[in-house]
N, C-alpha and C positions, 0 to 999 in steps of 0.2 A: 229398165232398171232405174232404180230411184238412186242416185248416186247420194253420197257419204258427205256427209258434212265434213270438212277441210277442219282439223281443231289448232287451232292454233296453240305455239309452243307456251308451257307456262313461264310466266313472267319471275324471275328470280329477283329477290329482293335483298341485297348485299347487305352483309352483316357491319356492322359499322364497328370498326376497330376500336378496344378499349382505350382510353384518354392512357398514355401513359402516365404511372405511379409518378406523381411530383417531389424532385430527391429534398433530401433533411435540409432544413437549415442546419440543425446543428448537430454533430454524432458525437455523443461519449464511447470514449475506448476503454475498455476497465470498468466492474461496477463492483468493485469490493468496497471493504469500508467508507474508501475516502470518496469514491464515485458516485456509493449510496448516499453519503453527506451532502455531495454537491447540490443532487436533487430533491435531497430531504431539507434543506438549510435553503432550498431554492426553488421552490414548485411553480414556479412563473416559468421555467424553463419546460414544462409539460406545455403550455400555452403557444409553443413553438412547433414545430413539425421535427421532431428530437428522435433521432434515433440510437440505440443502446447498442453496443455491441460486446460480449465478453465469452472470454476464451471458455469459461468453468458449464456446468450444464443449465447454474439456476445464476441468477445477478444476486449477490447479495451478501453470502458468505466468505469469499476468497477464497484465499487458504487456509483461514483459522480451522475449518475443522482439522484440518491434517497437525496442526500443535497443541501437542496435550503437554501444555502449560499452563502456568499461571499470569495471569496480567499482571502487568506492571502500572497499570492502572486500576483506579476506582471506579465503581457500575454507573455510579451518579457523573459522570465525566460522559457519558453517551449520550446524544441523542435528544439532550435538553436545548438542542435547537427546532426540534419540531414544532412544529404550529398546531397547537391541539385543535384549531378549526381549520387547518388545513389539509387537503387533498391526503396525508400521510397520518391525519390524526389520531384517526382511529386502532392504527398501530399500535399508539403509545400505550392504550388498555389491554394487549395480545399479554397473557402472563408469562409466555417468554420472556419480551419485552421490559414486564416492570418485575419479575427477577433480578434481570442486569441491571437495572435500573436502581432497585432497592436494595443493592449486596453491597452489603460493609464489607473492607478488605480484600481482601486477594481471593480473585476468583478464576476458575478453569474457564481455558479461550472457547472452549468449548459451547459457552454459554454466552458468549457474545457471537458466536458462528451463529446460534438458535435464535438470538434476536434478528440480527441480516438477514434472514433467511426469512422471515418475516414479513420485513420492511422491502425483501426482491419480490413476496409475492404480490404483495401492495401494488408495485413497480409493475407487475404482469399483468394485474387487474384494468390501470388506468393507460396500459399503451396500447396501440392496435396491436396484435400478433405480429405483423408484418414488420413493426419498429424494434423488436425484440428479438435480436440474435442472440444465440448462443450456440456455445462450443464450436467459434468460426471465429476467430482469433485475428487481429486486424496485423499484419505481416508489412507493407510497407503506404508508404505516404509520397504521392507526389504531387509538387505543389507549381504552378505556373502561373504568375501575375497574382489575385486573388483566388485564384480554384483552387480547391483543395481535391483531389481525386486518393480515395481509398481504396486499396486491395485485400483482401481478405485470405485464410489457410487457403480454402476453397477455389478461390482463382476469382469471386465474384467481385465487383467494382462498386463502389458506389460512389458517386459525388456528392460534395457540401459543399455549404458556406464559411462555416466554421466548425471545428473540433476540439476537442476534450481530451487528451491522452493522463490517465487515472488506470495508470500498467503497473502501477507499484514498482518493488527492488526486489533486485538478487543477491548471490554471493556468490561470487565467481570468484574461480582460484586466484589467493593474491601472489603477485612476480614474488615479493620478500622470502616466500615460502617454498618458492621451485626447488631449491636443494632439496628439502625434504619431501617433493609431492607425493614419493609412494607412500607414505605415512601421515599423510594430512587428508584428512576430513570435514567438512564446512560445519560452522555450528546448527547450522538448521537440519542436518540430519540427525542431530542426536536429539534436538529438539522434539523432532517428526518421531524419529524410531525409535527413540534409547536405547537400551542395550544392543539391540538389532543392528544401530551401527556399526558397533564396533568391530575391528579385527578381532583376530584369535588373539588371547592375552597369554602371557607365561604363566602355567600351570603351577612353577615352582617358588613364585616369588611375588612381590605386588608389581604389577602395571605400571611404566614410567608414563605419566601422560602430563601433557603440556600444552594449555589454552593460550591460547597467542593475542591477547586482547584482554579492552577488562571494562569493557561497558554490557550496556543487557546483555545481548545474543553471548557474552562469554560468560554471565553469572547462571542466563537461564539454561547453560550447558552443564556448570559447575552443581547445579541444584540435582540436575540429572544423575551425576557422577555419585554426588553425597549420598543420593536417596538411596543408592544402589548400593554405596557401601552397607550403611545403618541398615538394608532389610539383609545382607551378608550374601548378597550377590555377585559383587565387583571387589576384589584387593587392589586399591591404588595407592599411588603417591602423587597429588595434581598437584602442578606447580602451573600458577597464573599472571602470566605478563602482564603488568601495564608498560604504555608507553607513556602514560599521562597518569594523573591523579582520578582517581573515580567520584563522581558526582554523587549523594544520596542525598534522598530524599527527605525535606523536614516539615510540619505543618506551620510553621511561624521560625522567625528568629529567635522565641524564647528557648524553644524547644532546640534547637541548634544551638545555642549558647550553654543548655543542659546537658550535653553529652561532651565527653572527652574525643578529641578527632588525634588521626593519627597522623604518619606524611606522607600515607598515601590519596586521603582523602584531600577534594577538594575543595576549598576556602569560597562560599562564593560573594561574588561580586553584586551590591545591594542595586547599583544600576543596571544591571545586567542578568540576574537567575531569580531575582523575587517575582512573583504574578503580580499582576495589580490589579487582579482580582479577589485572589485569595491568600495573599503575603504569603502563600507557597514558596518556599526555596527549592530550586531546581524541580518545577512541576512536573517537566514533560520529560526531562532527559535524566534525572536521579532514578538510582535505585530505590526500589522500594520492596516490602511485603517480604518474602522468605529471602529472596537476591539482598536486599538488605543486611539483614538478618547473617545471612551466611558473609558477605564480605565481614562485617563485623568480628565477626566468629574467630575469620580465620586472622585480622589483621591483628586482635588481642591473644593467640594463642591458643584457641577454646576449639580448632576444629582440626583435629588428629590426620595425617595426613596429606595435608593440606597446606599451601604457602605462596604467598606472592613476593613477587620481585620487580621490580621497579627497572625498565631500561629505555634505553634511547634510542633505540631501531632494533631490528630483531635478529642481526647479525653480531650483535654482542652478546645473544646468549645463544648462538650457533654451538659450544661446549654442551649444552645440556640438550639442546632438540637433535642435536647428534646423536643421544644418549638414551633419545626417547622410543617406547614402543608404540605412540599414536600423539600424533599433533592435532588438535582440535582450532581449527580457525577464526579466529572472532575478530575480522580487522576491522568490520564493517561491511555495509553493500554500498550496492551502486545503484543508478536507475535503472527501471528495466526498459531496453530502447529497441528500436525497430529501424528497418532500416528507411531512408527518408533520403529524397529529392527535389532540390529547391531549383529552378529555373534553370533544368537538366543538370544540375551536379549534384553529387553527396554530400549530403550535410548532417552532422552532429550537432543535435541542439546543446550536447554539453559541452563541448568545443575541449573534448576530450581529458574534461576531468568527471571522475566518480558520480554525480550527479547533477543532474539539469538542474538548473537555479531561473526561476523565471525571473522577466523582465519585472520592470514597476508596475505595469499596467496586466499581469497576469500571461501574459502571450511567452512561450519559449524565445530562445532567442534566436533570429532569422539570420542571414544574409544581408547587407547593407542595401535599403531600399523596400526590399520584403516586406510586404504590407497583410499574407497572410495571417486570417483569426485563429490561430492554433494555440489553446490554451494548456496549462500544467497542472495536474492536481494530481499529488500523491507520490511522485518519482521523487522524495527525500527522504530516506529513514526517521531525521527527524525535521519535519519543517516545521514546527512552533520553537523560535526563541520560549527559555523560560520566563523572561520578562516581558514577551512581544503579545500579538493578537491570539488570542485566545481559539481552539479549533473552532466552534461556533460560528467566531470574528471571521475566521477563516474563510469557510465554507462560506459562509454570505458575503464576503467579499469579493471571492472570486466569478460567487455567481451576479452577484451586479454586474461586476467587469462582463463577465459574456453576456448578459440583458442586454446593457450600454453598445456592446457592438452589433448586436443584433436588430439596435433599433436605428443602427445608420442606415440609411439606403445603399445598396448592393451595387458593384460593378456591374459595369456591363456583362451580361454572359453568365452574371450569376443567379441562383435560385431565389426567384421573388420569395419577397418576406409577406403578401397578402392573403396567402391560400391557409386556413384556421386547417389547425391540428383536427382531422377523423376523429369523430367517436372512437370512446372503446369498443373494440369488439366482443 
C-alpha cells in the first residue's frame, strides 16, 4: 500500500489587535448655544482630537425648543462671529440661519433653536461619529495630578487632557421660598407649559399669584400670565417682587434721557451698563421687546391687574404669599454642576455659591496647586457685563485660552498632543 502523505497542520496567522482608539485632547460637555459658540467662534479647536459630548439627542439646540418665548435679544446679536470662510461658514447662508439673523425685534426661541440645530448638524458633518455623543450625559469628573478622567450616564470612561464644561443653569427650589413650597412653582415651567403649569385656580374669583423676582425669567413668566388674561383664559391678580430696581433696556443714552423712569427702575452706571460697542445701556441684562413693554405698563398704571412691589428679602411680604394661590419663582439659577473629584476629595468649583465664576485664565477654580485644564463656558445666567467683552469677545477668548494650553506639552502620562484629528467620517 502506498501510504498517505503526512499534511501538515495549517499555519494560523494571528489577527493583530486594533491600535487602541487615541483618547481627546480636549472634550466639550454641553453643546447648546454657548458650547456651539465656543466652536463656532473657535474652529482651531476641530484641529485637535475634540470630542463633544451632550446630554439632548442632536448638539446644538438646547432647550430652546422646549421655550415658547420671545428673546430677549436681537437676531443680529447671533453668530456674527463666524468665519464665512471658515469650517462653519456655510451655515451662515442655511435660511434658518439668516432668518435669526435678519429679524428685527422680538422673536420666538423657537427660531433660534432652528438656527442650532443647523450649526449641530455642521458639527456632525466635520467630527468622526465616534467624537459625537449624544444623549450619554457627562455625570462626574475625576481629576488626579493633570488627568482628567470622565464618566458618563452610561457608566463609559473616557480620558482627556483638557475639558470644556458648557452644562448651562437650572432653577432649583430657592430655601427663601420653603414656607410656601407647596404652592411655588419655578419660572421655567410656565415658560415651558403655560397654562399647563398651573394648579387648579378658584372658580369663584381671580387667582392670587405672586412672582418672586423681577428680572427676565420673572417678566417672561408675567408675559405668560398677561397673554392669558387678554385672550380670557386666566382671572388674576399678579403681584411682582422686586428685590432690586429692574434694568431695561435702551439703544443710546439719548433715548434713555427721552423717557420718564420710575423708582423702580434702574439708573445706570456710564462706567459700568453702556457697551462700547454699541453705547447700548444695559445690553445684555435689560429688558427688552414685550417684558419691556409690560413692566412699563404696569409701573405707569396701564396694566389692569397687575402690580409691583419693591422689598428687601422675601420674608417681608410673607402677609401676602401667605395669601397666595400659586407663587411663581424667579430668584434666579444657578450653575448646572456635576459631581467632581480633585485629588480623591469633593470639590465644588463654585465653592458653594450659585454659580462657577471662572478664574482669569478661563479654567474653573481648583484646589490649591491643581494644575488641571478644566475650562467654563456657559454655567452663568448672565456672563457678559453690560459694559465688558462682548459674546463674540467671549467666545474667542476663551477658546484662545484652551488653544494656549493645548499647545503646552503635556504631563507625563498624558495624551500626546501629535496624533492630527481623523478624517470625517
Amino acid at each position: 500500500m502506498t501510504a498517505l502523505p503526512v499534511r501538515e497542520p495549517a499555519t494560523t496567522i494571528p489577527t493583530p489587535e486594533p491600535a487602541p482608539e487615541p483618547a481627546p485632547e480636549i472634550v466639550l460637555a454641553g453643546c447648546g448655544l454657548r458650547g456651539m459658540g465656543l466652536l463656532t467662534a473657535t474652529p482651531a479647536l476641530l484641529d485637535h482630537r475634540l470630542t463633544v459630548v451632550d446630554a439632548g439627542p442632536r448638539p446644538g439646540p438646547g432647550t430652546f425648543p422646549d421655550h415658547r418665548i420671545q428673546s430677549n435679544s436681537a437676531g443680529a446679536d447671533f453668530f456674527g462671529w463666524v468665519d464665512p470662510a471658515g469650517p462653519f461658514g456655510p451655515v451662515l447662508d442655511d435660511p434658518a440661519v439668516r432668518r435669526l439673523r435678519e429679524h428685527q425685534g422680538a422673536f420666538d426661541l423657537a427660531l433660534l433653536a432652528g438656527a442650532l440645530d443647523r450649526f449641530g448638524d455642521r458639527l456632525a458633518a466635520l467630527l468622526p461619529p465616534d467624537r459625537l455623543i449624544r444623549g450619554d450625559p457627562l455625570v462626574h469628573v475625576t481629576v488626579e495630578g493633570e488627568a482628567i478622567a470622565l464618566t458618563l450616564a452610561s457608566g463609559r470612561r473616557i480620558d482627556t487632557r483638557a475639558l470644556v464644561l458648557a452644562l448651562g443653569i437650572t432653577e432649583p427650589a430657592h430655601a427663601a421660598l420653603a414656607p410656601w413650597a407647596d404652592r411655588t412653582i419655578p419660572s421655567g415651567r410656565i415658560v415651558r407649559d403655560h397654562l399647563a403649569a398651573l394648579p387648579p385656580v378658584p372658580a369663584d374669583r381671580p387667582a392670587r399669584i405672586v412672582i418672586a423676582g423681577g428680572s427676565h425669567s420673572a417678566y417672561s413668566a408675567a408675559l405668560v400670565l398677561a397673554d392669558a388674561v387678554d385672550a380670557g383664559r386666566l382671572s388674576a391678580e399678579v403681584t411682582i417682587l422686586h428685590r432690586g430696581p429692574a434694568r431695561l433696556f435702551y439703544p443710546n443714552m439719548d433715548a434713555h434721557a427721552a423717557e420718564p423712569h420710575g423708582p423702580l427702575e434702574a439708573l445706570p452706571d456710564p462706567a459700568r451698563d453702556i457697551c462700547p460697542e454699541t453705547g447700548q445701556i444695559f445690553r445684555y441684562s435689560g429688558l427688552r421687546h414685550r417684558a419691556r413693554a409690560l413692566f412699563r405698563e404696569i409701573a405707569q398704571g396701564r396694566r389692569q391687574g397687575f402690580t409691583q412691589r419693591q422689598i428687601l428679602a422675601i420674608d417681608d411680604a410673607a402677609a401676602l404669599l401667605d395669601q397666595a394661590d400659586l407663587i411663581v419663582q424667579a430668584l434666579g439659577y444657578r450653575s448646572r454642576r456635576l459631581a467632581m473629584t480633585v485629588d480623591g476629595r469633593p470639590w465644588d468649583p463654585a465653592g458653594g455659591r450659585p454659580v462657577v465664576r471662572p478664574e482669569p485664565d478661563g479654567r474653573i477654580p481648583l484646589p490649591a496647586g491643581a494644575r488641571a485644564q478644566i475650562f467654563v463656558m456657559g454655567m452663568d445666567p448672565y456672563p457678559y457685563d453690560d459694559g465688558a467683552l462682548t459674546p463674540t469677545g467671549q467666545y474667542a477668548l476663551r477658546g484662545g485660552q484652551i488653544l494656549a494650553a493645548l499647545a503646552r506639552p503635556p504631563a507625563a502620562g498624558q495624551p500626546p498632543t501629535d496624533i492630527p484629528l481623523a478624517e470625517p467620517g
